[in-house]
Every structure is written in C-alpha cells, then in structure tokens.
LOTOR-91269 format. One record per residue (C-alpha): residue number from 0; residue in one letter; chain; x, z, y. Coordinates in steps of 0.2 Angstrom, whole numbers. Each point is the difference from the previous one (the first is absolute). Last residue first. Layout:
N
<torro pos="NUM" code="a" unit="A" px="X" pz="Z" py="Y"/>
...
***
This chain:
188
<torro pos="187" code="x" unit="A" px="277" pz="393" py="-387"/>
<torro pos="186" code="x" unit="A" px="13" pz="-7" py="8"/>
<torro pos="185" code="x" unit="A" px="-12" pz="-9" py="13"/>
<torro pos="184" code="x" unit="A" px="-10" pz="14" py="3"/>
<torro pos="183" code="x" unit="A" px="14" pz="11" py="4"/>
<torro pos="182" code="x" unit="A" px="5" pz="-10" py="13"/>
<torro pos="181" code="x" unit="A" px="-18" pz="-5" py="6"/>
<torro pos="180" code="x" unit="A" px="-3" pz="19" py="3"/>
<torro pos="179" code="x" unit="A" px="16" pz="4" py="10"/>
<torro pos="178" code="x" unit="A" px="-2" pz="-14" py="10"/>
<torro pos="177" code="x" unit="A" px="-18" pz="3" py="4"/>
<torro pos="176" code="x" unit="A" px="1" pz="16" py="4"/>
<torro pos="175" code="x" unit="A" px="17" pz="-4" py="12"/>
<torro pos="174" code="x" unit="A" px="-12" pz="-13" py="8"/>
<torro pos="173" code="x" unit="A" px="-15" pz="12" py="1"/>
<torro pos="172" code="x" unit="A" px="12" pz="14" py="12"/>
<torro pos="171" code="x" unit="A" px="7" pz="-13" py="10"/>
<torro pos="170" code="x" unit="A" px="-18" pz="-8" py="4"/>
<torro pos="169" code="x" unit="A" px="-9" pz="-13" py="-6"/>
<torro pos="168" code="x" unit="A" px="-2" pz="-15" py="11"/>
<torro pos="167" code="x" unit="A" px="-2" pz="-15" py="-12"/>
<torro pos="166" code="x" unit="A" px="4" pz="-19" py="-2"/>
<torro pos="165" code="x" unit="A" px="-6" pz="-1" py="-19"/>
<torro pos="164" code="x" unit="A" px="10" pz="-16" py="-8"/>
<torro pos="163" code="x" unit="A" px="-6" pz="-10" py="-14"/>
<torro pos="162" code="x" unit="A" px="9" pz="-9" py="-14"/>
<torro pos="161" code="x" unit="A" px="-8" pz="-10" py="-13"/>
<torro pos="160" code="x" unit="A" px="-2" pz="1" py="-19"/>
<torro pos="159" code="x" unit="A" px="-16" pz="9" py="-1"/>
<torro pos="158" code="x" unit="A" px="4" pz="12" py="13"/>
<torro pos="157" code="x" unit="A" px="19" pz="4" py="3"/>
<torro pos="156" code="x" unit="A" px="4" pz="13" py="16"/>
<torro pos="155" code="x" unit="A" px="9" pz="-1" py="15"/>
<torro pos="154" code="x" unit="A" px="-3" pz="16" py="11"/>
<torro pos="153" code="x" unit="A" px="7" pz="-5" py="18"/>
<torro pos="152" code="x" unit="A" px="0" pz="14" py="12"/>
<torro pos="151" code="x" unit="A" px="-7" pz="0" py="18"/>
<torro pos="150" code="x" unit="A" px="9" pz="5" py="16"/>
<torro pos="149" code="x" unit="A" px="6" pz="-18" py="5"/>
<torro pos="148" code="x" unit="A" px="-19" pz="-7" py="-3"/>
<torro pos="147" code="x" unit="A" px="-2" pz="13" py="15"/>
<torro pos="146" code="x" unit="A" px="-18" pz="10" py="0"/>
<torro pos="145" code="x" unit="A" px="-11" pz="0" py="-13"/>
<torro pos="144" code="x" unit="A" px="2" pz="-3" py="-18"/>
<torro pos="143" code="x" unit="A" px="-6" pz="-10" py="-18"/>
<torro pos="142" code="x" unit="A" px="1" pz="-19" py="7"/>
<torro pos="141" code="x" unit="A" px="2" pz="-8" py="-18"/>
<torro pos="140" code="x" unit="A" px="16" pz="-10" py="-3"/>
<torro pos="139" code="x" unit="A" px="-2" pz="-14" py="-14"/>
<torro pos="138" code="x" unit="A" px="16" pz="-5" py="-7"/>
<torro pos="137" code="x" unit="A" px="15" pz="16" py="2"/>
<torro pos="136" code="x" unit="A" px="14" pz="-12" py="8"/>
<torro pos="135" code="x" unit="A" px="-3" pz="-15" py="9"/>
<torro pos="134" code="x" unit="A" px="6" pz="9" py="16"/>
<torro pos="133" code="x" unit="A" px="11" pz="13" py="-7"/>
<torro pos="132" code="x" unit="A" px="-4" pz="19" py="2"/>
<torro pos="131" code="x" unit="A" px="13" pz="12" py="5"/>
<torro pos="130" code="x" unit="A" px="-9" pz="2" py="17"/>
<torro pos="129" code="x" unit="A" px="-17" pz="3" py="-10"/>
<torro pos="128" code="x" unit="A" px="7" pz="18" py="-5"/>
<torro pos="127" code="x" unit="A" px="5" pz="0" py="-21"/>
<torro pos="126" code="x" unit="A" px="-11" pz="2" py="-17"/>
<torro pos="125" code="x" unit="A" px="3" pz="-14" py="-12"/>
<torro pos="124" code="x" unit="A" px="-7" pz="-3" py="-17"/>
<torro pos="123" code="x" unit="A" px="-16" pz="9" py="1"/>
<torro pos="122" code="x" unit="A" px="-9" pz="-4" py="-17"/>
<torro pos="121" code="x" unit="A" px="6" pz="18" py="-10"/>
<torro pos="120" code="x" unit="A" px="-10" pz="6" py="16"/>
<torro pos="119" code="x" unit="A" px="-17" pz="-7" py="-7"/>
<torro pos="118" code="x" unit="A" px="-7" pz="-8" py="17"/>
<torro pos="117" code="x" unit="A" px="-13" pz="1" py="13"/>
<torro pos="116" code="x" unit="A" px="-6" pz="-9" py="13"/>
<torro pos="115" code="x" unit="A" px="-12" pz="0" py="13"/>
<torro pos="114" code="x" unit="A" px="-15" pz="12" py="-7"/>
<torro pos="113" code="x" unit="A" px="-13" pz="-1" py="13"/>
<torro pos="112" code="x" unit="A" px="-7" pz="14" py="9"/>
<torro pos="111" code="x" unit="A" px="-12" pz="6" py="14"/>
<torro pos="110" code="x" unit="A" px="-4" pz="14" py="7"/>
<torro pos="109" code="x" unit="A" px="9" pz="-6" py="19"/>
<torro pos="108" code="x" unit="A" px="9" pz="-14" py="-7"/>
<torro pos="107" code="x" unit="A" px="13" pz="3" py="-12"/>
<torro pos="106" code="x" unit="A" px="10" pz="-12" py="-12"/>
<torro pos="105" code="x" unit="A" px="5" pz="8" py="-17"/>
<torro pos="104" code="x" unit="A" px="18" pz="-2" py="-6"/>
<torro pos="103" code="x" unit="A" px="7" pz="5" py="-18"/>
<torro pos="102" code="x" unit="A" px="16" pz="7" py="-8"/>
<torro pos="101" code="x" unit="A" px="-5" pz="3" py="-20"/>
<torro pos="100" code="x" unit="A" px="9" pz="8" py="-13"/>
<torro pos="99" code="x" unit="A" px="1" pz="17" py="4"/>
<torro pos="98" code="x" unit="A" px="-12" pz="-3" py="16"/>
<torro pos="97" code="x" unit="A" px="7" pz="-5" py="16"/>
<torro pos="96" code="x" unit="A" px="-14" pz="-1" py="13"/>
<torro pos="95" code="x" unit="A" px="1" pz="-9" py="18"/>
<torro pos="94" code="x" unit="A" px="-16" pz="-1" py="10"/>
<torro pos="93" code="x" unit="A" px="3" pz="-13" py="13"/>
<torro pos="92" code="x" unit="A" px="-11" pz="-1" py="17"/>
<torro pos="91" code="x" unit="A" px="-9" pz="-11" py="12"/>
<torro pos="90" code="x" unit="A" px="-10" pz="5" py="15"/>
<torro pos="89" code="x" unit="A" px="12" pz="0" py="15"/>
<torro pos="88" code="x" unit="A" px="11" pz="-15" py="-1"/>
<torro pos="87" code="x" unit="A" px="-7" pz="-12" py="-13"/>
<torro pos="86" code="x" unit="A" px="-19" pz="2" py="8"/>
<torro pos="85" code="x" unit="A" px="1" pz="-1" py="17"/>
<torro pos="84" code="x" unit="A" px="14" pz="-14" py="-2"/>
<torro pos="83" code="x" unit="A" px="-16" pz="-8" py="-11"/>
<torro pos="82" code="x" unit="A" px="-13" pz="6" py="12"/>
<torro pos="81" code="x" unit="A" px="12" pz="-8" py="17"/>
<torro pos="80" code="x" unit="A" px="0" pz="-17" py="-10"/>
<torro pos="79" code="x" unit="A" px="-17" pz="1" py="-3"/>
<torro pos="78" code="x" unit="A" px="-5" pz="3" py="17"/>
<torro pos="77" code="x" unit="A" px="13" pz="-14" py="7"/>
<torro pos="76" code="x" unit="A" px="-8" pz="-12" py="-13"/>
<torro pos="75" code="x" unit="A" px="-18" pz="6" py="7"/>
<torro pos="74" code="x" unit="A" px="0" pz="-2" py="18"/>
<torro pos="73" code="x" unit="A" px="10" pz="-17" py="-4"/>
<torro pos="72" code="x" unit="A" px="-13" pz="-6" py="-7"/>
<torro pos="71" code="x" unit="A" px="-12" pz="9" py="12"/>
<torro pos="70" code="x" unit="A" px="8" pz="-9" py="15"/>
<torro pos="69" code="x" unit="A" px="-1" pz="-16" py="-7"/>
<torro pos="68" code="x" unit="A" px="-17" pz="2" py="-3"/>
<torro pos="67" code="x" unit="A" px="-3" pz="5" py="18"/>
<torro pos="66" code="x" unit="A" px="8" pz="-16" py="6"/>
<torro pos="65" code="x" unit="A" px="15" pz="0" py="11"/>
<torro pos="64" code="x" unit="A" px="2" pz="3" py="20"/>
<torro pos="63" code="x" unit="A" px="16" pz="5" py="2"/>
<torro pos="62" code="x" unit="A" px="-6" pz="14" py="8"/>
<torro pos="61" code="x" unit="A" px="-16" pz="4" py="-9"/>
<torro pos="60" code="x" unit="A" px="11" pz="-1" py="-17"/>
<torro pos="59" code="x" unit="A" px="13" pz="12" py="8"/>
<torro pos="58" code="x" unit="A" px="-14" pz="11" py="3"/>
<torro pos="57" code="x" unit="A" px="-7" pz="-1" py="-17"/>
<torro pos="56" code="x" unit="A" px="16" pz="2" py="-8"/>
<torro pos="55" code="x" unit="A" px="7" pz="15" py="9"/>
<torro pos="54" code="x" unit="A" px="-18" pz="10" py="-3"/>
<torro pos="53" code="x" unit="A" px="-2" pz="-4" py="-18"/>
<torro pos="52" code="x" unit="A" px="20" pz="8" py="-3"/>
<torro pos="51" code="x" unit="A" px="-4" pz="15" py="11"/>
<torro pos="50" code="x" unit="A" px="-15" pz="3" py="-7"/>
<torro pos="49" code="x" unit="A" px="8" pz="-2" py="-19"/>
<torro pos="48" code="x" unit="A" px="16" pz="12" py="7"/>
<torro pos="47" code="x" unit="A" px="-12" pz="12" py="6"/>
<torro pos="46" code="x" unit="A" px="-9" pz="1" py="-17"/>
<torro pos="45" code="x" unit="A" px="17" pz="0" py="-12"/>
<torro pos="44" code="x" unit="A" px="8" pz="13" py="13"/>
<torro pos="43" code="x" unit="A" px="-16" pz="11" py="-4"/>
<torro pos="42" code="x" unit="A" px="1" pz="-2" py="-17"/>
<torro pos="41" code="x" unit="A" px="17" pz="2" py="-1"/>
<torro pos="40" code="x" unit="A" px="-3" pz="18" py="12"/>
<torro pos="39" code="x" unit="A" px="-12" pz="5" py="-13"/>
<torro pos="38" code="x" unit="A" px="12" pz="-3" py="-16"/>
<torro pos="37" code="x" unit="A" px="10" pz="12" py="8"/>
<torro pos="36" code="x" unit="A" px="20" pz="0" py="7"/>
<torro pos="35" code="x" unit="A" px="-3" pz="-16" py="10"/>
<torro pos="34" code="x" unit="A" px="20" pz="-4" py="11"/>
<torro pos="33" code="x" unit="A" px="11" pz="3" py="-12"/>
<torro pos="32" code="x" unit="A" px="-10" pz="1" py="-18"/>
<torro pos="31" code="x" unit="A" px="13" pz="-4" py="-15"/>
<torro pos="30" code="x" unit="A" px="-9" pz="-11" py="-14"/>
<torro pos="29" code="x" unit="A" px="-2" pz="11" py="-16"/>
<torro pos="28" code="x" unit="A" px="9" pz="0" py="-12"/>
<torro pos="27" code="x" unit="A" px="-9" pz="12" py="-15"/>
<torro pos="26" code="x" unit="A" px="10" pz="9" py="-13"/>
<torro pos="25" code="x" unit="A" px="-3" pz="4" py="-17"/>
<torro pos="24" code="x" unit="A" px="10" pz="7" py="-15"/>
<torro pos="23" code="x" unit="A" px="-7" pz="1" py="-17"/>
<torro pos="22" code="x" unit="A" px="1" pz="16" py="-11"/>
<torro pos="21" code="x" unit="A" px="9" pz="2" py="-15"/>
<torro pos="20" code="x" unit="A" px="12" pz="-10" py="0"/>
<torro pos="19" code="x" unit="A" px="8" pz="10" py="17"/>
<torro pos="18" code="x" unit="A" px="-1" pz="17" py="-13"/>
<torro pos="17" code="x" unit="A" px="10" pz="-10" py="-13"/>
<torro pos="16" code="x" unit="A" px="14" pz="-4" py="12"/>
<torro pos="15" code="x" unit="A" px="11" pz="15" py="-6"/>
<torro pos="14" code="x" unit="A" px="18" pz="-3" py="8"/>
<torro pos="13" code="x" unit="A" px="12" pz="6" py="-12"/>
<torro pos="12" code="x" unit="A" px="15" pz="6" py="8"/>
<torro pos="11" code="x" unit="A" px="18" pz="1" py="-10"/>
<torro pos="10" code="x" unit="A" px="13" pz="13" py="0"/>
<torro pos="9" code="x" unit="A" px="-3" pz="2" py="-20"/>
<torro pos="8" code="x" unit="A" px="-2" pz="15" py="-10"/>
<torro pos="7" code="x" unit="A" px="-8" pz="11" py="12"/>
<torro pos="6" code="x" unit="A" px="-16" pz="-14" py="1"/>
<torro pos="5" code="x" unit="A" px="-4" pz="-5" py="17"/>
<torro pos="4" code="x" unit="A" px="-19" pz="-4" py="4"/>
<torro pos="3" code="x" unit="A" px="-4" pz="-5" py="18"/>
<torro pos="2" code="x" unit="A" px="-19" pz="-2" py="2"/>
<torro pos="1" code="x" unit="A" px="-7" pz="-14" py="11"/>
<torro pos="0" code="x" unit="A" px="-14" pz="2" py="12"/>
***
C-alpha cells in the first residue's frame, strides 16, 4: 500500500516506498490447470496414460512382430518421455520474492524447494518483456517461468563479470515492485 503525502507548501506528491522495503513481496506461478484441476486427477491421468502407453506398444510390438526387448525400450523412453511433460507441465512451480535488496527464484516441487537464482538488485541491469530481448543479448538465459516464453520478462543482471538473463513470469503487480525498488536502488 503506498501512502500519499502532500505538503501545503508545495503541489508536489511524495510517494512513501518505505513500507514496501520493509516487507518482502512473494508470488507463486503456478502452471494454469485446464483440463486436471487437482493433484489427484494428474495422478490419475499420469497412471492411465502409462497403461495406455505400455498397452499401445505392446500390441503394436505383437503386430509387427518385434522383440520383447525392443518393446520395453521403447516402453520405457515413451514412459519417461510422458513423466518429464508429466512433470514440467503440471508439477512445477516459481516462487518469486522481492526483498529490499534482493529479487530471488525458488523452484517448487510438491514440498520441496531449491533456490534458482537470485541477485542483489543494484546488479540487475536491464528489466524489459522477453519480446524486446535481442537474440545474443543478456549471456546465459535461465529458464525461470511457465507458460509462453513470449509472456515472460527478461532480468539481465551482472554476476562476476558476466551477464545473465532470468526469463520469468512475475505478474503486473511484482514487475511494477521491482521497478520501483531497483530504481531507487540504483541511485542510492
């Protein structure tokens, strides 16, 4: 919440920032649930789907007429193949949190967390939408957000001497935080 301060001698506004300082901001993207609203029905999709995959390959292994251990192998690559979408699209998530000097990812799974990334916000040199974002600009990019690459927003940021770039999905509300707090940390 920001408090509006006039002064009767001046027209100007002050806007009072100190409060946002004070307390960091977090937000979690979470991947957008169509079709599976609950963990149970993923799970459920993820057991019918590995059924139906073991199922397809060993009849069409039976009608072609190849060997069981071909079968398995590619029983098992199309398995792991439908784990890993399994487990990009419906179990991972971004915790975002904007500190006053810090902006920082954590990676989510279920209870678990990693820290991603995270950088001092005097380092962030550049904050724009991915779109704006040049092609052998920003050096490393890490693969911070969900949904659309179009969607996210690039934070470039110095560390050690070289350039990285955070592709993110913060929010409208978080972006504006994070603006306004990396602006007045850098004249500070």
């Amino acid at each position: 919440a920001l408090l509006w301060l006039t002064f009767s001698h001046a027209n100007t506004i002050i806007v009072n920032m100190e409060e946002q300082r004070q307390r960091p901001y977090t937000e979690f993207a979470e991947p957008v649930r169509k079709v599976f609203r609950s963990d149970w029905m993923v799970l459920a999709a993820a057991l019918f789907g590995a059924g139906f995959i073991i199922l397809i390959v060993s009849y069409l292994g039976t009608l072609i007429g190849l060997p069981g251990l071909v079968s398995q192998i590619v029983s098992y690559a199309l398995l792991l193949l439908f784990g890993l979408l399994i487990y990009k699209k419906a179990l991972v998530r971004f915790s975002y949190r904007l500190t006053e000097r810090m902006f920082v990812v954590t990676h989510v799974v279920g209870k678990k967390e990693r820290a991603e990334a995270q950088t001092h916000l005097t380092a962030i040199t550049k904050i724009r939408p991915y779109s704006a974002l040049g092609q052998d600009e920003g050096g490393k990019r890490m693969r911070l957000y969900l949904g659309k690459k179009e969607d996210s927003t690039a934070i470039s940021y110095r560390v050690g001497g070289q350039e990285r770039t955070m592709l993110v999905s913060i929010s409208d509300a978080m972006k504006e935080r994070l603006l306004a707090q990396w602006k007045s940390a850098r004249r500070s």
